[in-house]
N, C-alpha and C positions, 0 to 999 in steps of 0.2 A: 458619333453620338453627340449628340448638341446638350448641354448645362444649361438653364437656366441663370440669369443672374440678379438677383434681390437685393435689393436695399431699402430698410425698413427702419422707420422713424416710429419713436413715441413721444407724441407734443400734446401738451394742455389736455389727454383723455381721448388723442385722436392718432390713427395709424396713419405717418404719410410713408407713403410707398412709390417703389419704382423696379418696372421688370424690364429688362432686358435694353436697357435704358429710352422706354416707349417715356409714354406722360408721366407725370408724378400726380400719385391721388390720394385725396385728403378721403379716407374713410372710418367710419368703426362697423363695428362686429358686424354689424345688418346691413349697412347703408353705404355707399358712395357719394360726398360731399359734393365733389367737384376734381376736374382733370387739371392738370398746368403745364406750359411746358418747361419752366425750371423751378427745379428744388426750392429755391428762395418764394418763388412766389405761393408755392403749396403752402409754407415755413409760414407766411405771413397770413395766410387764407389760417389754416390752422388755429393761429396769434389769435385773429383776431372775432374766432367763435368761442360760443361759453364754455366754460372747461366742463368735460363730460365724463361722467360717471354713468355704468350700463345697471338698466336698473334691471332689482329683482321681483322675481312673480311673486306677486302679493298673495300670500296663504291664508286661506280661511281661519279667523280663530275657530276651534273646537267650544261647543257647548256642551257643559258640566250639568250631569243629570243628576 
């Protein structure tokens, strides 16, 4: 049986990641940034986006009758 093997960065509000040591990808929650082929240049891709923060679903105020 074959394991998977993960390495999993958190930089600047962004996941860089790496399976089974394919590409290294600069992603968050929804998105795929960009592939690399080494860690430092994902590290640097990463760097050099706005730091990010996931945003939340905006709730309707309630109107008070």
């Amino acid at each position: 049986m074959h394991t998977a093997l993960l390495s999993k960065t958190h930089f600047n509000g962004y996941d860089v990641i790496n399976v089974n040591n394919g590409p290294w990808r600069v992603c968050t929650h929804h998105d795929r940034l960009g592939s690399f082929s080494t860690r430092e240049e994902a590290m640097a891709f990463a760097a050099s986006l706005p730091a990010y923060q996931e945003r939340t679903a905006l709730v309707p105020a309630t109107k008070a009758h």
